[in-house]
Structure formats: structure tokens, C-alpha cells
Gaussian input, Z-matrix of N, CA and C with variables (Angstrom, degrees):
# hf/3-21g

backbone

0 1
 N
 C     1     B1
 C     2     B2     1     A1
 N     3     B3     2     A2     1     D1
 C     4     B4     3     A3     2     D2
 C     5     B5     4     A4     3     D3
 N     6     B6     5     A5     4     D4
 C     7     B7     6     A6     5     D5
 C     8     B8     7     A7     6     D6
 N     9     B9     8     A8     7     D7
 C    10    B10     9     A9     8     D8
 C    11    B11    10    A10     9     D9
 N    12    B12    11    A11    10    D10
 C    13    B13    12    A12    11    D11
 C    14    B14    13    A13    12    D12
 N    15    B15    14    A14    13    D13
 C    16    B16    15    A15    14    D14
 C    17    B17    16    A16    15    D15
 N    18    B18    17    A17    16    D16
 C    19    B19    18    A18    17    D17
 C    20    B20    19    A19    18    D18
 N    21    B21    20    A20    19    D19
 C    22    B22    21    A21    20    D20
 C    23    B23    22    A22    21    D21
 N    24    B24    23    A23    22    D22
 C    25    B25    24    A24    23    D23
 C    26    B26    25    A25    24    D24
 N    27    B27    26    A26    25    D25
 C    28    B28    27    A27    26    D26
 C    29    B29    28    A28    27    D27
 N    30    B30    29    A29    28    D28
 C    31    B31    30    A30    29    D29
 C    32    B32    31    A31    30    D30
 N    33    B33    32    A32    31    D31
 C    34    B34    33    A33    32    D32
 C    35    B35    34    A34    33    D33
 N    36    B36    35    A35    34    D34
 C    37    B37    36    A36    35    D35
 C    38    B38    37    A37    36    D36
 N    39    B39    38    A38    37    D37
 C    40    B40    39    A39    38    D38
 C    41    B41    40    A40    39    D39
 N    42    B42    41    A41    40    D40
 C    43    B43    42    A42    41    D41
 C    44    B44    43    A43    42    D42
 N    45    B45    44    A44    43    D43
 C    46    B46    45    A45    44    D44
 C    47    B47    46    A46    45    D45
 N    48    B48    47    A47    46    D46
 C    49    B49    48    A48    47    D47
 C    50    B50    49    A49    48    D48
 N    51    B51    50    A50    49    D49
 C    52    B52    51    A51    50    D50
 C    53    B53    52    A52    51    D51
 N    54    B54    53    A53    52    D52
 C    55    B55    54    A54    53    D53
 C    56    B56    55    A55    54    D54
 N    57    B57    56    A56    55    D55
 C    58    B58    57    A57    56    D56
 C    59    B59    58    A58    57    D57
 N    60    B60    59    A59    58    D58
 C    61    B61    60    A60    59    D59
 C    62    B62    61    A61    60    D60
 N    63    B63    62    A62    61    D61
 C    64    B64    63    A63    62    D62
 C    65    B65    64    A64    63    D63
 N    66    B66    65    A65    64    D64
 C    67    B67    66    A66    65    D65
 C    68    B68    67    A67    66    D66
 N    69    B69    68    A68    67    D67
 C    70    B70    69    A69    68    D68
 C    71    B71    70    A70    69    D69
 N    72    B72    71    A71    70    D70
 C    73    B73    72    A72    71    D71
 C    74    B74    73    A73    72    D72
 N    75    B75    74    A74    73    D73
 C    76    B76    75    A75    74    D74
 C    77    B77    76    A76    75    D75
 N    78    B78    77    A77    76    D76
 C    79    B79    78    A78    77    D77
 C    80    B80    79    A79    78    D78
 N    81    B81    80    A80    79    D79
 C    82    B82    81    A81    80    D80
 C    83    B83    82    A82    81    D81
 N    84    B84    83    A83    82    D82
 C    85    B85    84    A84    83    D83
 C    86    B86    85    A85    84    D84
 N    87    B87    86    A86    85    D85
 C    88    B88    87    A87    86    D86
 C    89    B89    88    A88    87    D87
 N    90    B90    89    A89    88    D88
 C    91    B91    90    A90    89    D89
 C    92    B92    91    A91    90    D90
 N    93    B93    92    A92    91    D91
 C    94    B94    93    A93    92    D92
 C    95    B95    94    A94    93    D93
 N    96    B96    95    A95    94    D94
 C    97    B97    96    A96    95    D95
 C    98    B98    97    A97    96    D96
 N    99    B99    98    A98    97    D97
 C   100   B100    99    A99    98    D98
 C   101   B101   100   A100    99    D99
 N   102   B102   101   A101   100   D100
 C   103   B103   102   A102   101   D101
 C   104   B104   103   A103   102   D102
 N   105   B105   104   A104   103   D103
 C   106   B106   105   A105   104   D104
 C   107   B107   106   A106   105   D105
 N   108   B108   107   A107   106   D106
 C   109   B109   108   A108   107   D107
 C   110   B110   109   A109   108   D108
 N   111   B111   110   A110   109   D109
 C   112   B112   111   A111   110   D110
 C   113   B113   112   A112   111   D111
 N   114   B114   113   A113   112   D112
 C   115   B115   114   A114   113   D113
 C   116   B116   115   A115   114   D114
 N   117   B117   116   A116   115   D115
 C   118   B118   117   A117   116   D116
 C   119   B119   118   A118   117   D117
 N   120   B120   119   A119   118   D118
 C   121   B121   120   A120   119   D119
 C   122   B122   121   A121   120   D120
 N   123   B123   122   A122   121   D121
 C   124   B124   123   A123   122   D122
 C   125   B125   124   A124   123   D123
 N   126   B126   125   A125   124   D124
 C   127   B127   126   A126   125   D125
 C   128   B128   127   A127   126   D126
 N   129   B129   128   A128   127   D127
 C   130   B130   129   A129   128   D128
 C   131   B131   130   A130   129   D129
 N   132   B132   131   A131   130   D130
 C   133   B133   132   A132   131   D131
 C   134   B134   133   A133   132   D132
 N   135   B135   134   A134   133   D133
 C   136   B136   135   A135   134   D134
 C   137   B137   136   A136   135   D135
 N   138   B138   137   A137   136   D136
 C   139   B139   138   A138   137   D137
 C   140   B140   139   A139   138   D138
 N   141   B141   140   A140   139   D139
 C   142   B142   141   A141   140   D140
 C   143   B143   142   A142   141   D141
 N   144   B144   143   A143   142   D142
 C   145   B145   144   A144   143   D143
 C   146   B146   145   A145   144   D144
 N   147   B147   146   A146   145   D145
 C   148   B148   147   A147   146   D146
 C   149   B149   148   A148   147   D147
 N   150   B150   149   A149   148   D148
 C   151   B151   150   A150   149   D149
 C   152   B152   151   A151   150   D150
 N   153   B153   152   A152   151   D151
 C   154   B154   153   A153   152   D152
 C   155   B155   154   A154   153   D153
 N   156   B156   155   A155   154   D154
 C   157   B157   156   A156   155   D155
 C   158   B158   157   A157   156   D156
 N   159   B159   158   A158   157   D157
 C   160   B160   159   A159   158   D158
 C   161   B161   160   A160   159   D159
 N   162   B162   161   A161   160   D160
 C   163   B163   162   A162   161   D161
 C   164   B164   163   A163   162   D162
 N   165   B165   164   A164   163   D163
 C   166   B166   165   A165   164   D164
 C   167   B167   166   A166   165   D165
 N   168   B168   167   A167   166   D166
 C   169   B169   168   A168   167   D167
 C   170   B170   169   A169   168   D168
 N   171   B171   170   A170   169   D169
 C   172   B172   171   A171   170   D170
 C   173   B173   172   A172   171   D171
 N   174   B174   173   A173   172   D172
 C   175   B175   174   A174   173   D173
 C   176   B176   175   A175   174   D174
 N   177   B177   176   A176   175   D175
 C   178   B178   177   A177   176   D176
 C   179   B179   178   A178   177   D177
 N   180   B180   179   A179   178   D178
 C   181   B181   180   A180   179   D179
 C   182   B182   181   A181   180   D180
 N   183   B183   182   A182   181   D181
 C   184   B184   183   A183   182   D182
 C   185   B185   184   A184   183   D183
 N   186   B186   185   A185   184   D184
 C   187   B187   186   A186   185   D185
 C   188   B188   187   A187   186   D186
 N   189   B189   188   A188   187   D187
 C   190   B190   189   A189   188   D188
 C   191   B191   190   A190   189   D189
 N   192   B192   191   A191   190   D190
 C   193   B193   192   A192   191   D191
 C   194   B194   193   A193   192   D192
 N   195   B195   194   A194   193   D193
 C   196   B196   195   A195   194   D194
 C   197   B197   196   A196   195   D195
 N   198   B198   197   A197   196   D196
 C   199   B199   198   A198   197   D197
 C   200   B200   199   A199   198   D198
 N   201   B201   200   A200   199   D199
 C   202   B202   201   A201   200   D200
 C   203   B203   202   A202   201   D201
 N   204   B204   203   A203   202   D202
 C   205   B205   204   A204   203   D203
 C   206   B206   205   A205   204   D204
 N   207   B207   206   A206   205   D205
 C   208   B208   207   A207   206   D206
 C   209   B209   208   A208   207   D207
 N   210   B210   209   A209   208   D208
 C   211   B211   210   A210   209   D209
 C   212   B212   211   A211   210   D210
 N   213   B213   212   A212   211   D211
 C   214   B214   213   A213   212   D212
 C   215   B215   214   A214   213   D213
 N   216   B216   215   A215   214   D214
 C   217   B217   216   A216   215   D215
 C   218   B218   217   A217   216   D216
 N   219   B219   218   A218   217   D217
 C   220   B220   219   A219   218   D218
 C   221   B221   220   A220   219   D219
 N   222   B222   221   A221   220   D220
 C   223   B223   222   A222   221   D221
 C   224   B224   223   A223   222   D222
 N   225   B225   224   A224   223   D223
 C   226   B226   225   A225   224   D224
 C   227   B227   226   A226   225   D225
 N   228   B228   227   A227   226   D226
 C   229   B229   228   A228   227   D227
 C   230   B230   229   A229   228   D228
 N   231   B231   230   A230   229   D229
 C   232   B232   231   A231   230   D230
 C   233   B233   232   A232   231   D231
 N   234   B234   233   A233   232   D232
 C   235   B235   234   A234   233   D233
 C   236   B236   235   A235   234   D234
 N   237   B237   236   A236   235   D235
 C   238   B238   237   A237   236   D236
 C   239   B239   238   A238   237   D237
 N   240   B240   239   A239   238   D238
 C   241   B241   240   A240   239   D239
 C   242   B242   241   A241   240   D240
 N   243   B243   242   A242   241   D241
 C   244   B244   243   A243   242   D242
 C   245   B245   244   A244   243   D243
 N   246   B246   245   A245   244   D244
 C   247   B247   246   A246   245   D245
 C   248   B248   247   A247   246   D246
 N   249   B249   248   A248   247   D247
 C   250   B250   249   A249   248   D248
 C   251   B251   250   A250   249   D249
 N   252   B252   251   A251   250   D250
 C   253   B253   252   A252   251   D251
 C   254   B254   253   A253   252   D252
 N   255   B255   254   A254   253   D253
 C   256   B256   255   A255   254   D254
 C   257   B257   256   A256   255   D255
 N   258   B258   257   A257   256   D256
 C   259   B259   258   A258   257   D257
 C   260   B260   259   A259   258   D258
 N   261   B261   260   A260   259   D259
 C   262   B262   261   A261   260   D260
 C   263   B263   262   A262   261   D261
 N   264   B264   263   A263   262   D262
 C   265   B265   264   A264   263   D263
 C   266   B266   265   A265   264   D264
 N   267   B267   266   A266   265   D265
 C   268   B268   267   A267   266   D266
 C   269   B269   268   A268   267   D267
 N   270   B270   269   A269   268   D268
 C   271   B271   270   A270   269   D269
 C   272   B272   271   A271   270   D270
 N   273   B273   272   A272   271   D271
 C   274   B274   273   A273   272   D272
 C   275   B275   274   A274   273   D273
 N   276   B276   275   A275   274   D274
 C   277   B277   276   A276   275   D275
 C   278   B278   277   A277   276   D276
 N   279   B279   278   A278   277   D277
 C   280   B280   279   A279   278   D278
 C   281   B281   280   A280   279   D279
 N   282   B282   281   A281   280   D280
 C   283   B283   282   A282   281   D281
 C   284   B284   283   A283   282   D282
 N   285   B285   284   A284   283   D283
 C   286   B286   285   A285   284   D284
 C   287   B287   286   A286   285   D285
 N   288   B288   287   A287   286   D286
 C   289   B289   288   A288   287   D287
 C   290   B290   289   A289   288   D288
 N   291   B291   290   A290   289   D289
 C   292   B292   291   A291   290   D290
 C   293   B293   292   A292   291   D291
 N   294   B294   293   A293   292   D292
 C   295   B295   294   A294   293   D293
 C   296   B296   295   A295   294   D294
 N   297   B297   296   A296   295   D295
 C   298   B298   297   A297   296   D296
 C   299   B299   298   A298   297   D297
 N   300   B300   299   A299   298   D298
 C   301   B301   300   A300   299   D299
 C   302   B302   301   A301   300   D300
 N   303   B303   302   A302   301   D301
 C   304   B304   303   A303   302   D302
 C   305   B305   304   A304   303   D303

   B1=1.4450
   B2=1.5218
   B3=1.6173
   B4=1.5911
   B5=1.4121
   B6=1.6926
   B7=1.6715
   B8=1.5997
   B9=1.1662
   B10=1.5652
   B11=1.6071
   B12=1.2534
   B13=1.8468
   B14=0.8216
   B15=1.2358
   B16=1.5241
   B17=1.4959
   B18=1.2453
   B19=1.2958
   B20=1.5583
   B21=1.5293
   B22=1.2300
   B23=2.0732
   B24=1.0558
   B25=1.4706
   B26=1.7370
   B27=1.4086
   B28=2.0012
   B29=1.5395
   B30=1.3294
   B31=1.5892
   B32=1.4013
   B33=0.9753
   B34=1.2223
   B35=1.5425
   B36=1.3619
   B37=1.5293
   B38=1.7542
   B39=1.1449
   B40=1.6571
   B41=1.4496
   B42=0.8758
   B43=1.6270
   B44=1.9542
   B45=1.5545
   B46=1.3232
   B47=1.5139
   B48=1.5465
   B49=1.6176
   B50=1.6682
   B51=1.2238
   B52=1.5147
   B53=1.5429
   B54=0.8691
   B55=1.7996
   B56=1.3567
   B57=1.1782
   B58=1.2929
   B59=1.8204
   B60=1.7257
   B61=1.3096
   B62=1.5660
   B63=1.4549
   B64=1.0361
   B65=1.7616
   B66=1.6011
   B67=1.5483
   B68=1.9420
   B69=1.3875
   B70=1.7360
   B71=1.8959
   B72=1.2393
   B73=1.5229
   B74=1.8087
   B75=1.2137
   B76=1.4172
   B77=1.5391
   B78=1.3183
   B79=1.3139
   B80=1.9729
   B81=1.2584
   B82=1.1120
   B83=1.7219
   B84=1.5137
   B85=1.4714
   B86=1.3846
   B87=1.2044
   B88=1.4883
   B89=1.9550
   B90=1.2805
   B91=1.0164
   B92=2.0010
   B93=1.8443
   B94=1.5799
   B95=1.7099
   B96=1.1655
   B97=1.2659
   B98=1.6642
   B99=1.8534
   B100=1.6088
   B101=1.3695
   B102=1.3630
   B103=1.4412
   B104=1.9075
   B105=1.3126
   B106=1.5376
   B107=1.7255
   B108=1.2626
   B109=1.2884
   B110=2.1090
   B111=1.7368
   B112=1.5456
   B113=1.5544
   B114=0.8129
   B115=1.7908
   B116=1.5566
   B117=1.2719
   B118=1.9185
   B119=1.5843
   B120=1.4668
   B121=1.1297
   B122=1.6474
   B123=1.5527
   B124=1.5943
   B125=1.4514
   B126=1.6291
   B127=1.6691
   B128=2.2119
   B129=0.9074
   B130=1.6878
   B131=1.0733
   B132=0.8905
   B133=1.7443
   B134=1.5137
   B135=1.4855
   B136=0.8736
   B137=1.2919
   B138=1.8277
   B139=0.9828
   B140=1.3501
   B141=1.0654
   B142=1.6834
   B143=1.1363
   B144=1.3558
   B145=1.2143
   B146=1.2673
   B147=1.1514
   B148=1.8400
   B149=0.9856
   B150=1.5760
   B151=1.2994
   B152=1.5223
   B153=1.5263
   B154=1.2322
   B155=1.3524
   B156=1.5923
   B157=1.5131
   B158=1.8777
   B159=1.3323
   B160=1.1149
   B161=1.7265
   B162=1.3003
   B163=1.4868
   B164=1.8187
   B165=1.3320
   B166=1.2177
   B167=1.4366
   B168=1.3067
   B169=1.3883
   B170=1.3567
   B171=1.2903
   B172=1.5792
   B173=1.4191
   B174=1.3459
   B175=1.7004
   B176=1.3339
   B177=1.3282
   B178=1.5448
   B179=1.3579
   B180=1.5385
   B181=1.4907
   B182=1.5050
   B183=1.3614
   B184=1.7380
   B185=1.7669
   B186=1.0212
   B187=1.5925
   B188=1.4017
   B189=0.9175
   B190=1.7649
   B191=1.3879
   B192=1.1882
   B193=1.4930
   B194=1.7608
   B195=1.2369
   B196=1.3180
   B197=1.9758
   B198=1.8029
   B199=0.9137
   B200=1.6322
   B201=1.3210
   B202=1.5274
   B203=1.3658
   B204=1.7174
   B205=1.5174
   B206=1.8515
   B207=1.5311
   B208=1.0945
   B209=1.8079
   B210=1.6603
   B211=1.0135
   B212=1.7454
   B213=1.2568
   B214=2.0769
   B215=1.2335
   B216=1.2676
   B217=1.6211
   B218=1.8904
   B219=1.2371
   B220=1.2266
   B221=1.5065
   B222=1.3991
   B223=1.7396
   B224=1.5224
   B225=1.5998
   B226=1.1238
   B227=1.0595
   B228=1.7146
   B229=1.5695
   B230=1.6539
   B231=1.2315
   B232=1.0418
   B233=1.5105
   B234=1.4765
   B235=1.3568
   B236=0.9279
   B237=1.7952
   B238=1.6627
   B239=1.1343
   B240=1.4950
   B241=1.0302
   B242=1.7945
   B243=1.9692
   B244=1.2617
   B245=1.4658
   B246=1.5030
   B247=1.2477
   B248=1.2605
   B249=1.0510
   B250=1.4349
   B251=1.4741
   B252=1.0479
   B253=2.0465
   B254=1.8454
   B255=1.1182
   B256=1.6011
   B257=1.4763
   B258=1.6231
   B259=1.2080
   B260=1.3913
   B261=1.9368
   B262=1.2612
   B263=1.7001
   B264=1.3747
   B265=1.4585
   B266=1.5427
   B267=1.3882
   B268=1.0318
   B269=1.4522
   B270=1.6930
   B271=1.3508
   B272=1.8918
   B273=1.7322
   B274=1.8086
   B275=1.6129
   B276=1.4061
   B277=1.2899
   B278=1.0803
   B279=1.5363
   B280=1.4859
   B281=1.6725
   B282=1.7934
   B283=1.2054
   B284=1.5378
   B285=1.7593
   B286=1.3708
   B287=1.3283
   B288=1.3026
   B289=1.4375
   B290=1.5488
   B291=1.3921
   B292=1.6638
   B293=2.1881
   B294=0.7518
   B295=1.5622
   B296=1.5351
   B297=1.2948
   B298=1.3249
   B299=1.5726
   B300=1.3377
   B301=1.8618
   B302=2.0389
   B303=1.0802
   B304=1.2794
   B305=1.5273
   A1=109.25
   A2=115.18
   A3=114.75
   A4=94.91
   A5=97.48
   A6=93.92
   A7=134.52
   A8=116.57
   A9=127.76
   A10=94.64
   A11=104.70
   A12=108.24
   A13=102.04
   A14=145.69
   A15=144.15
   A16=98.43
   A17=129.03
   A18=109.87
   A19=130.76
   A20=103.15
   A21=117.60
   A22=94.94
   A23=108.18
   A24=115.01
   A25=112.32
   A26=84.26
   A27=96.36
   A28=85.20
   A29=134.78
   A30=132.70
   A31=127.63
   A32=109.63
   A33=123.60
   A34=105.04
   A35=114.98
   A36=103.85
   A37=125.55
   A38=104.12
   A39=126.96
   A40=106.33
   A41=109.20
   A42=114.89
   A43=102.73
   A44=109.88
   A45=108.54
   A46=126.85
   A47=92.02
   A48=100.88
   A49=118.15
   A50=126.85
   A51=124.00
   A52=101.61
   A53=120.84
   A54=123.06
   A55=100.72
   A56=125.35
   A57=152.63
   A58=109.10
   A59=112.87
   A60=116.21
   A61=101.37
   A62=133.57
   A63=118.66
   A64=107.67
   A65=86.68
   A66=124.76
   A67=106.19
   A68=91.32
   A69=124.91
   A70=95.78
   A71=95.47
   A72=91.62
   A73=105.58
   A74=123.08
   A75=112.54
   A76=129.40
   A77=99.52
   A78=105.58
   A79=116.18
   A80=121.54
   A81=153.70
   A82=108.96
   A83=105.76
   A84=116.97
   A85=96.43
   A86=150.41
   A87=147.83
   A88=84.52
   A89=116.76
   A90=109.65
   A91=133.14
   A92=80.79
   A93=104.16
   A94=101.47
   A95=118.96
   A96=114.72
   A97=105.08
   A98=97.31
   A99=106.53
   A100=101.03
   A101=124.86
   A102=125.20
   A103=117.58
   A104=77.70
   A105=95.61
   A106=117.28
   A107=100.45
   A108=128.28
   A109=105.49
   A110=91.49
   A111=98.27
   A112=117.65
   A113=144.54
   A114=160.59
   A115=81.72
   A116=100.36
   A117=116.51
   A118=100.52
   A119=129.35
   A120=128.48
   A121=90.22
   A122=127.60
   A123=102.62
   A124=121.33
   A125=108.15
   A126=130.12
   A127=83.52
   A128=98.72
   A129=99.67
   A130=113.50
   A131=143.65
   A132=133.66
   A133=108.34
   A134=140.22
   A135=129.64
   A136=139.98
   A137=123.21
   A138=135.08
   A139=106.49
   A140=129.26
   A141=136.85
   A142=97.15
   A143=147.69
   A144=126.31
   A145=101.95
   A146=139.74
   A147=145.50
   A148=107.50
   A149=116.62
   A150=107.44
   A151=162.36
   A152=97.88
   A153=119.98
   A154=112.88
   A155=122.37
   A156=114.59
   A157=111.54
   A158=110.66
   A159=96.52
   A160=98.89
   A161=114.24
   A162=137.87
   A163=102.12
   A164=136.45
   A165=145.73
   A166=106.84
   A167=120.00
   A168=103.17
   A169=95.68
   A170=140.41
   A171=126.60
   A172=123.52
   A173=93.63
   A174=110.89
   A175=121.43
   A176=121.00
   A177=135.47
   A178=114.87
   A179=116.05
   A180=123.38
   A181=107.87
   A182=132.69
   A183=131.26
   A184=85.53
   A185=127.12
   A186=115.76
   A187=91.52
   A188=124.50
   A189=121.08
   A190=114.13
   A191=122.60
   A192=129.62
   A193=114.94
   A194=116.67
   A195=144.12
   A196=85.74
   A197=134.77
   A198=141.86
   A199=84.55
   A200=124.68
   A201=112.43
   A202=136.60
   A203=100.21
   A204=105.96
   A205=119.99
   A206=98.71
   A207=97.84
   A208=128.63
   A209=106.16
   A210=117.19
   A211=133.60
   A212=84.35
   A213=100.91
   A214=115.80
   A215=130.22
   A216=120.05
   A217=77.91
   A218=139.82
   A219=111.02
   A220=122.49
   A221=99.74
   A222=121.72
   A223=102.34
   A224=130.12
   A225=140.68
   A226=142.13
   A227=96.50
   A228=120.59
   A229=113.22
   A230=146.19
   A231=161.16
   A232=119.55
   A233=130.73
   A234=99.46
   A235=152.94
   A236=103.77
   A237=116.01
   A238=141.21
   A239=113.81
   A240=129.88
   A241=131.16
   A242=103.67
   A243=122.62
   A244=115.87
   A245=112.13
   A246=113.72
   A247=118.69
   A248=153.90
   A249=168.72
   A250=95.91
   A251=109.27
   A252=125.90
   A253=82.17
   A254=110.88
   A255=133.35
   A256=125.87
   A257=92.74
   A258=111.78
   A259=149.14
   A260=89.92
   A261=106.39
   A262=134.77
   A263=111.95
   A264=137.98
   A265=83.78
   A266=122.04
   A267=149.14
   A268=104.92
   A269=109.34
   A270=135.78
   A271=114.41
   A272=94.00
   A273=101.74
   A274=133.30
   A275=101.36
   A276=108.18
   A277=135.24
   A278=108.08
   A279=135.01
   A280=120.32
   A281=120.33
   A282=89.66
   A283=86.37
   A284=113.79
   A285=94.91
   A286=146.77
   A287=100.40
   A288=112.52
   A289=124.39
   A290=87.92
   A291=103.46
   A292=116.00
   A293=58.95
   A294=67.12
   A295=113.67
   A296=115.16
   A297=119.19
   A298=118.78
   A299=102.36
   A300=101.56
   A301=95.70
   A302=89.10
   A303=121.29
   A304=91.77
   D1=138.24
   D2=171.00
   D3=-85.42
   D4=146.21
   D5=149.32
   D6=-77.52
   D7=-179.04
   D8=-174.98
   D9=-76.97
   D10=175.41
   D11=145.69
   D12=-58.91
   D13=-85.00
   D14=-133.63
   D15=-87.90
   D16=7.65
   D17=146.56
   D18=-94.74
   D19=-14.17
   D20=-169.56
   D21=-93.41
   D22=-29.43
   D23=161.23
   D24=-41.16
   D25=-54.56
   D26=-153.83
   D27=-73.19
   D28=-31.65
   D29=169.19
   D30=-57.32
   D31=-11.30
   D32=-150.13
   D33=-129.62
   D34=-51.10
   D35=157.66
   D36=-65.91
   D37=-16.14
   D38=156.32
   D39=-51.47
   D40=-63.64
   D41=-153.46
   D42=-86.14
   D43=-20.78
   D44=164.69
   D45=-63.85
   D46=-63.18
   D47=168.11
   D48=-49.62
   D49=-58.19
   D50=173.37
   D51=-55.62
   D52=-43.14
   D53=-179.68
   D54=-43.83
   D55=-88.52
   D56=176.60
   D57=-22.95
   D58=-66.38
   D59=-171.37
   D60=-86.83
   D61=27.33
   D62=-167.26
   D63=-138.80
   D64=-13.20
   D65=-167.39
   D66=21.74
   D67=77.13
   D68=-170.41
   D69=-77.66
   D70=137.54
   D71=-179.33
   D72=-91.14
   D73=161.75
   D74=167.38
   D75=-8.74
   D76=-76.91
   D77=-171.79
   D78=-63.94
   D79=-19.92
   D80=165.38
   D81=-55.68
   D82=-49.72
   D83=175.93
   D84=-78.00
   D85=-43.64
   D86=-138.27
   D87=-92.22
   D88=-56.11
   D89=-165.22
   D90=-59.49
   D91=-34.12
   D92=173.92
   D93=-68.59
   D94=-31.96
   D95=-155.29
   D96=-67.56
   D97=-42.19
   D98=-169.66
   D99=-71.17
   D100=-16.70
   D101=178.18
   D102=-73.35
   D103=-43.57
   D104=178.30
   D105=-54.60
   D106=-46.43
   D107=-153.65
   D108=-84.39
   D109=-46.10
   D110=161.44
   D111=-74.31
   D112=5.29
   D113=-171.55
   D114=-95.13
   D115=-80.30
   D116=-153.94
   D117=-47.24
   D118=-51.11
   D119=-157.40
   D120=-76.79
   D121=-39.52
   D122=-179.77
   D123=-53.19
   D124=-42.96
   D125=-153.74
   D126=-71.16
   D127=-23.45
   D128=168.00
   D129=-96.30
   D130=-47.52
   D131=169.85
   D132=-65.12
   D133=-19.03
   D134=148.23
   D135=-63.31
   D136=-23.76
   D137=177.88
   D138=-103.00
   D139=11.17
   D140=167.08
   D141=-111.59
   D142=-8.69
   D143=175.34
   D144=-103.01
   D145=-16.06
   D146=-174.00
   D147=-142.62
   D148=59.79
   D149=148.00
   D150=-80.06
   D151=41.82
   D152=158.58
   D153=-120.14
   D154=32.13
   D155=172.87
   D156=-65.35
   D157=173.37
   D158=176.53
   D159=-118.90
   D160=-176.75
   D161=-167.34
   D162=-55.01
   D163=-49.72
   D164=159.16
   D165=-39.19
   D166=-52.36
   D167=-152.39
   D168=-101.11
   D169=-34.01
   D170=141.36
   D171=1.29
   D172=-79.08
   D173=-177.10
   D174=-67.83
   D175=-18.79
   D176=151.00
   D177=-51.61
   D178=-64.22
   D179=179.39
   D180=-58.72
   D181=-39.33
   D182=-171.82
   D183=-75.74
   D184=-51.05
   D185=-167.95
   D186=-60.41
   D187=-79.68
   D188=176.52
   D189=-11.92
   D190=-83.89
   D191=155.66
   D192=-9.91
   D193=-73.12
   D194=-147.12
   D195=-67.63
   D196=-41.13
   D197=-147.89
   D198=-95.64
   D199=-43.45
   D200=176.73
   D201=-70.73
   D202=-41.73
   D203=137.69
   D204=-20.58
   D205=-75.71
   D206=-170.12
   D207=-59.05
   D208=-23.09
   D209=147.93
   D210=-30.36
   D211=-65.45
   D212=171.00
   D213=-82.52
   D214=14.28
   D215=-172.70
   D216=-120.08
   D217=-11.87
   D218=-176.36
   D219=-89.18
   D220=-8.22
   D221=171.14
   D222=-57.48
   D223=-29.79
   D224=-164.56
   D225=-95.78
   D226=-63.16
   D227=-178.17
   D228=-82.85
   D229=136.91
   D230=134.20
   D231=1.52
   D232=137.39
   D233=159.01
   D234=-19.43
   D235=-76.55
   D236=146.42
   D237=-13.13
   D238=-60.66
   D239=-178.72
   D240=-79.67
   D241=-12.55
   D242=152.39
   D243=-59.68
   D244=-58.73
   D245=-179.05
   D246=-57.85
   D247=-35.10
   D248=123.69
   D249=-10.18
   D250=-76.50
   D251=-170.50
   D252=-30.08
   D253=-78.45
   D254=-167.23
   D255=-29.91
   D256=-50.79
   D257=163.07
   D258=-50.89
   D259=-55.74
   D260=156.99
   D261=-69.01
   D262=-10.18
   D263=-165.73
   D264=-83.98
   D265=-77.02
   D266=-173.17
   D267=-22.02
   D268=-76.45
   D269=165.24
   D270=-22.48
   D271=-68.11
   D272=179.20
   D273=-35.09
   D274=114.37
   D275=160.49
   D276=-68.03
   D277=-28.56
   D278=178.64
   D279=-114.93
   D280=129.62
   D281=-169.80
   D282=-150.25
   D283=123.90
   D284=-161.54
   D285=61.19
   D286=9.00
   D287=174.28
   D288=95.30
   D289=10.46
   D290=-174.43
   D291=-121.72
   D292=111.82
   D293=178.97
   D294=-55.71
   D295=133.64
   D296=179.43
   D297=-143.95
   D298=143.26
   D299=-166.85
   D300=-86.28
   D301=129.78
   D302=-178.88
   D303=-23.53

């Protein structure tokens, strides 16, 4: 599946902010991005296929997501830059475009 704009948006402001607080070198950005980007298209193929899930199980599936991500970003990122990853994960209200209760 391609994404929308506004999914490739919500990827992309993803991948700025971690860019930015993580200060990811190129290849670092390329890698988060395909991570980022394969997350978003499930958390959409999941919500196109059940669309009558409710608000719980949403936010179940992006945490789900968010732990495999984190899976593939450790092939990458630095110590440092895990802990940070973690932090900020941790921190998010928003993840992928999905709102999630703290």
C-alpha cells in the first residue's frame, strides 16, 4: 500500500523531530524513515481493514508498531541516541498520526 499525503506528512514530521533530537546522520535518516514509513502503512492497513475498531485497540496496535520500530532502530542508532529514541517515544502523545493516552 502507498501512503496518503497526510500520511507521508505524519512520517515525515516523525522523522524530523527524531532527526533533529537525535542529530541522525544521513544514512541514519534514510533508515528511520523506511522504518517509520513501514509502521505507518501497517497502522493503515490495519485501520482499513477494521473499521469499526475502537480507540483502545488503535492505541494497542501503534504501541505494537512503535516496539518494532524500536526493534530496527537499534541496528542503527547509537547508545545515546537509543536513550534519547526512548525517551522521546516514551514522552509522545502522538505517534504516526495517532493519538495516544499517555
Amino acid at each position: 500500500m502507498s501512503l496518503t499525503a497526510e500520511q507521508r506528512e505524519q512520517v515525515a514530521t516523525e522523522l524530523k523531530r527524531f532527526a533533529a533530537d537525535l542529530n541522525l546522520t544521513e544514512e541514519q535518516k534514510e533508515k528511520l524513515q523506511a522504518a517509520l514509513t513501514e509502521a505507518r502503512e501497517r497502522v493503515g492497513d490495519y485501520l482499513r481493514n477494521n473499521p469499526n475498531t475502537n480507540k483502545a485497540d488503535i492505541i494497542a496496535k501503534v504501541r505494537a508498531h512503535r516496539d518494532e520500530i524500536r526493534q530496527r532502530v537499534v541496528e542503527f542508532l547509537t547508545p545515546d541516541q537509543l536513550s534519547k529514541w526512548d525517551s522521546e517515544v516514551a514522552k509522545a502523545k502522538e505517534f504516526l498520526g495517532q493519538k495516544l493516552d499517555a
